[in-house]
N, C-alpha and C positions, 0 to 999 in steps of 0.2 A: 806319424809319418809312415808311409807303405811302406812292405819290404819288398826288396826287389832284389836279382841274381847278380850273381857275383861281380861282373864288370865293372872297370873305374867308368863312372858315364858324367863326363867332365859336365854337363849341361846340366844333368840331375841334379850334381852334387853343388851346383850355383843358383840353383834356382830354389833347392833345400836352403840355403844358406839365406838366401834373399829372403826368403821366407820367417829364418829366425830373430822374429822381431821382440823378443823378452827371454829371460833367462830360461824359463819352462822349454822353449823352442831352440834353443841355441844347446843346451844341454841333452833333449833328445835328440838334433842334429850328433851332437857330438858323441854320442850313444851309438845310434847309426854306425858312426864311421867305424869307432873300435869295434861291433860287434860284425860289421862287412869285412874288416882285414883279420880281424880272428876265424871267420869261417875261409878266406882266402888259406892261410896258413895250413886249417887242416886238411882242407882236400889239397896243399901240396905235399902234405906229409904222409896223407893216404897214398897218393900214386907213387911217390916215394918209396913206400913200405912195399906198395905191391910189385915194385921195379924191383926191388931187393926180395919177397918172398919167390918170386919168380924165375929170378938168377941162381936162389939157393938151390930148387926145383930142380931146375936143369942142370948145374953143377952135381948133384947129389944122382942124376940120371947117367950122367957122361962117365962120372967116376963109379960108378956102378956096371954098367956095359961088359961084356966081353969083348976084349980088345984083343 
């Protein structure tokens, strides 16, 4: 099965599926899926982190300042 970027692509993921006609196909479908929402997770962990290293950033700048 191709790999493709992160989006839910409801068409895709029916047409994959129609597709899995034996257990070798239905299990890299299912493959697929966990290994698409585990990269979903970390790039939201990524921007996550960089929203948080960036706040610290600027916090660590403001409270530094002559005021």
């Amino acid at each position: 099965m191709p790999e493709q970027h992160a989006e839910f692509d409801y068409g895709r993921y029916r047409r994959l599926l129609a597709e899995a006609v034996d257990d070798r196909k239905r299990l890299a479908f299912i493959d697929l899926l966990i290994e698409e929402r585990a990269r979903e997770r970390l790039e939201a962990k990524r921007a996550s982190d960089r929203v948080a290293m960036t706040l610290a950033t600027i916090t660590t700048m403001l409270s530094s300042s002559p005021g």
